[in-house]
N, C-alpha and C positions, 0 to 999 in steps of 0.2 A: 371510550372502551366499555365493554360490558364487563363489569366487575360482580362478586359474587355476592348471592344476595343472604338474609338470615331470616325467617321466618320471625314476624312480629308477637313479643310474649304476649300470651292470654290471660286476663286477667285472672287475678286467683276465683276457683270455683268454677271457672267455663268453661262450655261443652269446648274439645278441640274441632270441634264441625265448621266449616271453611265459613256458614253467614257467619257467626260472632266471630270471628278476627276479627283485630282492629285492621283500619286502613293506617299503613307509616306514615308519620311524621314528614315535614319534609325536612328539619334537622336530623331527622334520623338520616334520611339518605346524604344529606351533605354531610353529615361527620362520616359517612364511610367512603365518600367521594362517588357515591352513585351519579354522576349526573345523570345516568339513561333514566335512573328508577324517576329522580327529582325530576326531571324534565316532562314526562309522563305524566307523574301525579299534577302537576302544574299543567297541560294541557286541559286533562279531563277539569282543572279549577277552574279553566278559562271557559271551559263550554258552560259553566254554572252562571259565568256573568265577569264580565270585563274589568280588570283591576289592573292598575299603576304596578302593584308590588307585584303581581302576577306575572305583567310584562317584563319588569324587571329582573326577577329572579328569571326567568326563562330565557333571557338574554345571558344573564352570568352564567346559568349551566350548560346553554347551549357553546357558549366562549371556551369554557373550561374543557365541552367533551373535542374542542379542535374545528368545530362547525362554525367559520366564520364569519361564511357569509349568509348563514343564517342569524347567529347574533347581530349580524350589519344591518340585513333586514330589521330586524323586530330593532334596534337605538333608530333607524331611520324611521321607522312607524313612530316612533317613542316624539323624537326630536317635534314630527306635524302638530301634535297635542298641546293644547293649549298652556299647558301648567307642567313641565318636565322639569327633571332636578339639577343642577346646572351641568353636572360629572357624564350627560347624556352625551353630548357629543366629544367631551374626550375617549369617552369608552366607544364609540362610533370608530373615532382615529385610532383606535389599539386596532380593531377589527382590519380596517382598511391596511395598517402597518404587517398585521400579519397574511393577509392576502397580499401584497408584494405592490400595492398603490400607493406607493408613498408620498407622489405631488397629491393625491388625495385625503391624505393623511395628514400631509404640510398645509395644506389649505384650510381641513377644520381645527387646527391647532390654532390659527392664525385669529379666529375668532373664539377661543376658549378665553376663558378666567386663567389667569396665572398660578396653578398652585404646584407642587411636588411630580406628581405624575406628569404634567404636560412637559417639565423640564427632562425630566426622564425620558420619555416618547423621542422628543425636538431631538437628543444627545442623539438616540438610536438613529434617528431618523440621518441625522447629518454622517452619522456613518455609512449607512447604508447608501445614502445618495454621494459618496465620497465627496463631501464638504469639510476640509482637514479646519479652514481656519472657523468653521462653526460648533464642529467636533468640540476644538478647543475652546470655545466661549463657554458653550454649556458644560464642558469639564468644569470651566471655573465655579460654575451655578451650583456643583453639586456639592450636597452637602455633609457633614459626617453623622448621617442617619444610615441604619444598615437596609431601605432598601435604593439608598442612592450609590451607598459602596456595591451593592452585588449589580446594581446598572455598570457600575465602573468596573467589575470584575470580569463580565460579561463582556463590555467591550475586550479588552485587553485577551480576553478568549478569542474572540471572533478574529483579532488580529494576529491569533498566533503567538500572544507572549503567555503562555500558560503558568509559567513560574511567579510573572506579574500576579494573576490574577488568585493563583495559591498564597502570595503574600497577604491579598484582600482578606482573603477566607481566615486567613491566619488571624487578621487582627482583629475581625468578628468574633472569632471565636478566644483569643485571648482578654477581648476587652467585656465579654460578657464571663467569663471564666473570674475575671476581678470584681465585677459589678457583684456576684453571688459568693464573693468574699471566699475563696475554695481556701480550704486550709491544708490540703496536701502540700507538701513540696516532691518536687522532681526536680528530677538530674538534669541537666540541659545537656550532658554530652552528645543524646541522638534528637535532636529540634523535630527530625521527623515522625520519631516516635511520640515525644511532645506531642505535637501537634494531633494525631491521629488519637491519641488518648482524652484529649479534647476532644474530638467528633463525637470520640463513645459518649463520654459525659455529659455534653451537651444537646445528645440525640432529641430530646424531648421538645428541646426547644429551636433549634436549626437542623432542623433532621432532612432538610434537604437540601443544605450543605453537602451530604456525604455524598448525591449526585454529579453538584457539581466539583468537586476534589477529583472525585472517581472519573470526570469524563477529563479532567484536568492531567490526571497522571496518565489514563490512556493516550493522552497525545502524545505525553512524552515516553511512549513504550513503556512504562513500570505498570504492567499489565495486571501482574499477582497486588502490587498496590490497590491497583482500581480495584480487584477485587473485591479485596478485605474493606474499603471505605462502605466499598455498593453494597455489603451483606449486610450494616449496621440497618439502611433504609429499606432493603428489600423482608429483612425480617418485619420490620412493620406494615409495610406494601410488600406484600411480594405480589401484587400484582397490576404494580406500575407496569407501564409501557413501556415510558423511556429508560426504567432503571434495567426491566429484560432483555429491550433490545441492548443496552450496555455491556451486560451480563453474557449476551450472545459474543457480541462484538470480541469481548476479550475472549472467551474458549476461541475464539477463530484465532484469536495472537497467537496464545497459548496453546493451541491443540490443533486443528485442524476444521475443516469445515461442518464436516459431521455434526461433531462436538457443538458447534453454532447451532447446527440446524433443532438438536433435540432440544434448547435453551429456549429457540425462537418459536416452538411447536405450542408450546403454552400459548405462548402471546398472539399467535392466529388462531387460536382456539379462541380464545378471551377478547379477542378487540371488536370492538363493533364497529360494522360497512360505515357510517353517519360519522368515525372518527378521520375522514379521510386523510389527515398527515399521518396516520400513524399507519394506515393502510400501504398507502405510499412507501414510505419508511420501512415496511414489511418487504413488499414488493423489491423493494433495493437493494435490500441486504442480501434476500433469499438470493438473487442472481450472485451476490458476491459467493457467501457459503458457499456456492454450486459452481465455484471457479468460471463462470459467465455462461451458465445455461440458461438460455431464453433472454438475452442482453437485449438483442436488436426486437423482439417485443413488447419488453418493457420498457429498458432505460431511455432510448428516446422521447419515450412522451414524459418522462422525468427530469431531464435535463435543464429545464428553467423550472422547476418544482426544488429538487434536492440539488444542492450544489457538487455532491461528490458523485451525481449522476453523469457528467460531463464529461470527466474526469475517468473515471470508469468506462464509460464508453468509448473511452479513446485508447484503454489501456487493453481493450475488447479486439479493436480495431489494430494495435500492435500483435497480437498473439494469435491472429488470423493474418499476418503481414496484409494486410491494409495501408500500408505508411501515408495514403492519398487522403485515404478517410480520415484518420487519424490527425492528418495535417492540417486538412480542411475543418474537424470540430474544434481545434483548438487553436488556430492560426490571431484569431480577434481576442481571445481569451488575456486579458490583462493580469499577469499571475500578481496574485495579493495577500499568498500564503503557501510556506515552504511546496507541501506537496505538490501546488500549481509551476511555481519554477523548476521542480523536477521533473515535474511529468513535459514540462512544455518544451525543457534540456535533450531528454531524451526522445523526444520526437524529430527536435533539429537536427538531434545527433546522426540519429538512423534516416533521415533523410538527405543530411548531408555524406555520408558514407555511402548511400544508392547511389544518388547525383554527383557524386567527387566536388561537390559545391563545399568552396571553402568558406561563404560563409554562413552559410547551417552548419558547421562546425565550429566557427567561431560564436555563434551564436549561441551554442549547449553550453561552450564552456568557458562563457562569460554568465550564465543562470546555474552551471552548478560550482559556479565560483563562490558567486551570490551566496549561495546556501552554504556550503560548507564552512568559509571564511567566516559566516555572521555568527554574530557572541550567542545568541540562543540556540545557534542547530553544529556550532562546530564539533562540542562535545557526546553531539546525540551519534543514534547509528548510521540514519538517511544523510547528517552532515558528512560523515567519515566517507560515507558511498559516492557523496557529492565528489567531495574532495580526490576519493578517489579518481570516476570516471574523467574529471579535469583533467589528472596528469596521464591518462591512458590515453585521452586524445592527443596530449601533447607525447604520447611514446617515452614518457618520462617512467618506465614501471622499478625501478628503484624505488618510489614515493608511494607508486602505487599499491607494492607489498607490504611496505609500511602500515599505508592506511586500512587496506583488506587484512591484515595480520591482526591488526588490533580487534576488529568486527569478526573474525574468520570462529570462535565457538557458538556464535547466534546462528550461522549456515552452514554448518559442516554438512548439511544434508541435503543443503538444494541448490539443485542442478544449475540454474542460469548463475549463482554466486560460484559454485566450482567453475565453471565455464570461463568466465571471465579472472578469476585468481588462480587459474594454468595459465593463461593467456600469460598474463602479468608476470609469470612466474618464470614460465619460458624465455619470453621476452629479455628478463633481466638477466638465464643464464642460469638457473636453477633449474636443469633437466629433470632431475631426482624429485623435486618434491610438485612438477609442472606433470610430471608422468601420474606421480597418487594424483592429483586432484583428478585429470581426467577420467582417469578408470572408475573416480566415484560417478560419475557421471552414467543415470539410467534414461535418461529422456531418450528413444530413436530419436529424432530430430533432431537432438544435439547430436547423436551419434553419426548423423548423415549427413552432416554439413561438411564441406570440402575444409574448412575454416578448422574443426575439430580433428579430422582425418590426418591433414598435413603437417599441421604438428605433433599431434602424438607420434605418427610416424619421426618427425624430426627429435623428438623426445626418445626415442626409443634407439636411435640410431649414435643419437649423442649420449646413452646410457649403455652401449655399447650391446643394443638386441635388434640387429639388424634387421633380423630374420621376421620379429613381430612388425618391422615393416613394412618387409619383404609380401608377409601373409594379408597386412592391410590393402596394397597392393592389387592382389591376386583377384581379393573379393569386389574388386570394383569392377563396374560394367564399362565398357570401352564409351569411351568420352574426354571430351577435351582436358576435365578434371583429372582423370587418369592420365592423360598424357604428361600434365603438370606437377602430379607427384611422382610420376616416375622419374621425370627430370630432378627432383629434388630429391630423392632415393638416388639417384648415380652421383650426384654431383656432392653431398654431405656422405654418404658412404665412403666417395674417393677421400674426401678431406679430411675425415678419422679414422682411413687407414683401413674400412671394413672393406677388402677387395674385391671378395668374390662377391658380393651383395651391391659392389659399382659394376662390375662386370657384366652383372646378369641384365641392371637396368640398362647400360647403355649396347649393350648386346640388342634388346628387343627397341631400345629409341635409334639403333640405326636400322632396324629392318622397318623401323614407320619412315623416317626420316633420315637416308643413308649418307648423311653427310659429312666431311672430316672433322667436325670436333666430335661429333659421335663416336667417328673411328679411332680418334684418337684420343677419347677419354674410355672406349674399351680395350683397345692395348695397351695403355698404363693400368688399370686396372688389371689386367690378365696376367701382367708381366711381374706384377705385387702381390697377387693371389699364389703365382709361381716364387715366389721370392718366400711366400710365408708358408709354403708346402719344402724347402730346400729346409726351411728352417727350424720344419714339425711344431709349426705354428699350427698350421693346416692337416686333416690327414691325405696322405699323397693319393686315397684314389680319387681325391678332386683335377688330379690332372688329366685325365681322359676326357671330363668334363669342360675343361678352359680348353685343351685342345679344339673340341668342340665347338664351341661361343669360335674362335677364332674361325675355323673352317666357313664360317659363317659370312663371311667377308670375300671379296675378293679382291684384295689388295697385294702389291707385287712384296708387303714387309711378310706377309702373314707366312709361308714362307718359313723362310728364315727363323724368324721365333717358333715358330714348330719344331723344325729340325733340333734348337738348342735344347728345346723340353722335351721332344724323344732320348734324345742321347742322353739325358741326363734321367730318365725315366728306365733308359735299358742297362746303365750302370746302377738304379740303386733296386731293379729289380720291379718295376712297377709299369702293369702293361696298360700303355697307353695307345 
C-alpha cells in the first residue's frame, strides 16, 4: 500500500532547496512501514552495484507490500548464489504458502534446517492441505513462545473457533501483563473489560493484537467491540489496510453499506495497484457494500483468490433466482465453516422446495442442524436462524417463534426476517402478530409473491377484515394465482362465518367454474349473509345484493330462497 510519506528534516542551517535534502534512511522508511518508499530506494541501491543485503531487504519489503511472487522471484535468484543465508529458502516456502502452492511450499520445507518458523509454516501448511493427523503432530511441536501461540491462535481462527483463539490472545496478553509486574488491581467481575484494558495497556508492545481481537469479535457479531479493539491500532496506523478494510466491514454490520463505502474510500485512495491482495480484497468488499453491483465482473475471477468470493457469489446468484447457478458453484464446496454450511443449507433448501426433492430438503436440514445444535454457534444469532429454518422445514413453527423471538430485535426491519417470522407466525396460529409482521414488509417482490399475498389475505380474514382481502383480491390480474386465492377467500370466509365475503368469492368461482360445490358453498354462504341481515349483524340493504349473486345461477333451489328473502324483505320494509 502507498502510505503517507513526511519530508526528511534538513539539517540545522540548510537552504530548504530540494538538492540539499537528505536522501531517507532506509530505517527511516521501515519504521513507518513504507515498504513502496523502502523498496525504491533499494532498487536505485541495486543499480549502484549488486549486494546480498540488497537483495535481501528487497525481498522482505517486497513480501511485506503483499508482492509475492515477486519476493519468490528475488529468494529464487538468492537461493542460485553461491553463499546464501540458510533462512533463504524458508522465506522462499512463506512466499509460495502465500500464493496458494502449498505441495511447493511442502517440498522446500522438506529440505530446510529445522528451526521455529519451518514448524510454524509445516502446522499452516497441514491445515490448509487438510492433513488433521499432521495438523496435530506440529500442534505438539509448538512451543509456549508468543509467536507459536498466535500460529495456534490463527489456526483455531481459520477453523471458526474464535472464542479459542481470543483465549490465546488472552494469555499473551495476561502473561506479559505479569512479566511487567503491573500493580494495578482489577475487578474481575467483567473478564472482558479485563481483558480489553489489557489491549490498551499493552498497545505498545502487541499492538496488533488489537487486529486480530477485533477480527475475532467481528465473527462473532459484537461488532461495536471490534470497534473499540481496531481504534487502539488504527490510532497508531490509521493507515493499515487490513485494519480499514475491518473498520469498513463493521459500518457495513453496524450501519449500512454507504457507511462501508465512505470507510473503504481512504483505503482505495491509499493502496497501491503492486499490493495486489489488498486490491483484490478492495474489489470484494466494494461489490458487497453495493449489495452485489458488478458481482458477475468481479467475483468470479476471485473465487479461488478470496474464499468469501464463492460464497458471495452464490448468495448473488440466490437473489437474482439463479438456484442452477447457485447449485452448480457450490455443489463440490466441502463446507468447513459455519457460514459454508449455511449458505450450502440454503441452497439445498431452495432447491429442494423448486424440485419437491425430499432430499435437498433433508439435506438443508441436516447442515442447519449442524450449525445450530454446535457448542460454538448455538448461542450466536446465525445459530438461532439455523435452528430456526430446521424446524420450519419440518412445519414445526411453534420452535420456530421461539427461536425468531429471541433474534427478532437484530431484524425488526428487514424484510426477508419479517417474511419468514409471519410465515412462522401464521403457521402457528398467531393471526394478529402474522398480520404486523407482514405489513412491515416494503420489498415489491415480497409484496408480489402469491406466497405473501395468500396469507395475508388468510391473516386478514382470520383477524376478522375480510374486506382487506376481499381488495387483495381485486387487484390481482386474472391468473391461475387468482383463481387460487379466490378459492381460499370463499372457503376460510365461509369457516369464520364472514358470509357475504364467502358469497362473493364463490359467486364469481362458479361463473369460472359452474360446478355444485361452488353452488353449493354460495347458497350456504348467501343464506348466512341472510341470517346475519335478519339479525342486524349485517345492514339489510345487502339484501338486494345476495338476491343478486343468487340470480346469478341457475338452479331449480334459487327459487325458492329468493322468494323467502323477498317476503321477509317486504315485511320489514326493505326493497329488494
Amino acid at each position: 500500500m502507498i502510505l503517507s510519506r513526511s519530508k526528511p528534516a534538513s539539517s540545522e542551517g540548510a537552504r530548504t532547496s530540494a538538492s540539499r535534502k537528505q536522501i531517507p534512511k532506509l530505517e527511516e522508511f521501515l519504521e513507518k512501514r513504507d515498504y513502496t518508499g523502502a523498496l525504491t530506494l533499494l532498487e536505485f541501491n541495486s543499480n549502484i552495484g549488486d549486494s546480498l543485503e540488497t537483495d535481501l531487504w528487497m525481498g522482505y519489503c517486497a513480501f511485506h507490500l503483499g508482492d509475492y511472487k515477486r519476493a519468490a522471484t528475488i529468494y529464487e535468484n538468492l537461493r542460485k548464489k553461491d553463499y546464501t543465508p540458510q533462512d533463504i529458502s524458508t522465506n522462499l516456502a512463506c512466499c509460495y504458502f502465500y500464493l496458494g502452492m502449498y505441495p511447493e511450499s511442502q517440498k522446500i520445507l522438506e529440505e530446510t534446517v529445522d528451526d521455529k518458523l519451518r514448524t510454524r509454516l509445516l502446522f499452516h501448511l497441514a491445515h490448509k492441505m487438510g492433513n488433521e493427523s499432521k495438523l496435530m503432530e506440529y500442534h505438539q511441536m509448538l512451543q509456549d513462545v508468543i509467536e507459536d501461540q498466535l500460529s495456534l491462535a490463527s489456526i483455531h481462527y481459520l477453523q471458526a473457533h474464535y472464542q479459542e483463539a481470543i483465549d490465546v490472545y488472552k494469555r499473551i496478553l495476561l502473561d506479559n501483563s505479569v512479566q511487567k509486574s503491573t500493580k494495578r488491581h482489577y475487578s474481575r467481575i467483567d473478564s472482558e473489560l479485563y481483558f480489553l484494558t489489557l489491549l490498551q495497556e499493552n498497545y505498545k508492545d502487541y499492538l496488533a493484537l488489537n487486529v486480530y481481537v477485533a477480527l475475532c469479535y467481528y465473527k462473532l457479531d459484537y461488532y461495536d467491540v471490534a470497534q473499540e479493539v481496531l481504534q487502539v491500532y488504527l490510532q497508531k496506523y490509521p493507515d493499515s489496510a487490513i485494519a480499514i478494510n475491518l473498520k469498513a466491514c463493521n459500518h457495513f454490520r453496524l450501519y449500512d453499506g454507504n457507511a462501508a463505502q465512505v470507510e473503504m474510500k481512504q483505503l482505495i485512495e491509499k493502496i497501491s495497484s503492486s499490493f495486489s491482495s489488498g486490491h483484490d480484497l478492495i474489489r470484494h468488499n466494494t461489490v458487497v457494500f453495493r449489495a452485489g453491483e458488478n458481482a458477475l465482473q468481479i467475483l468470479p475471477n476471485l473465487v479461488d483468490v478470496i474464499p468469501e468470493a464463492r460464497l458471495n457469489l452464490v448468495i448473488y446468484y440466490l437473489k437474482q433466482d439463479d438456484v442452477k447457478a447457485a447449485y452448480d458453484l457450490i455443489k463440490d464446496l466441502e463446507p468447513a465453516v459455519p457460514q459454508e454450511y449455511i449458505l450450502k443449507g440454503i441452497v439445498n433448501a431452495v432447491i429442494g422446495q423448486e424440485t419437491n426433492s425430499r432430499d435437498g430438503i433433508k439435506t438443508a436440514q441436516q447442515y442447519f442442524q449442524l450449525v445450530g445444535s454446535s457448542a460454538s454457534e448455538c448461542d450466536t444469532i446465525p445459530g438461532r436462524q439455523c435452528m430456526a429454518s430446521f424446524f420450519f422445514l419440518y412445519r414445526q413453527f411453534e420452535r420456530v417463534r421461539l427461536y425468531l423471538n429471541s433474534i427478532k430485535t437484530y431484524f425488526s426491519n428487514q424484510d426477508n426476517f419479517n417474511f419468514n417470522y409471519a410465515q412462522a407466525q401464521a403457521g402457528a396460529g398467531y393471526f394478529k402478530e402474522a398480520e404486523e409482521a407482514f405489513l412491515m414488509i416494503r420489498n415489491e417482490k415480497y409484496k408480489n409473491d402469491y406466497v405473501y399475498i395468500s396469507l395475508l389475505s388468510y391473516c386478514y380474514i382470520m383477524n376478522k377484515k375480510a374486506e382487506l382481502a376481499w381488495e387483495l383480491y381485486l387487484k390481482m390480474d386474472t391468473s391461475a394465482e387468482s383463481f387460487n386465492l379466490l378459492q381460499l377467500i370463499a372457503n376460510a370466509c365461509y369457516k369464520v362465518g364472514e358470509f357475504w365475503y364467502a358469497a362473493k368469492a364463490f359467486d364469481m368461482l362458479e361463473r369460472m367454474d359452474p360446478s355444485p360445490e361452488h353452488w353449493e358453498g354460495k347458497r350456504g354462504a348467501c343464506c348466512g349473509t341472510f341470517q346475519y341481515i335478519v339479525a342486524e349483524k349485517l345492514p339489510k340493504e345487502l339484501l338486494s345484493e345476495v338476491i343478486q349473486i343468487l340470480k346469478n345461477t341457475s338452479n331449480s333451489q334459487v327459487d325458492q330462497i329468493i322468494r323467502v328473502m323477498r317476503k321477509w324483505g317486504k315485511e320489514n320494509r326493505v326493497n329488494c
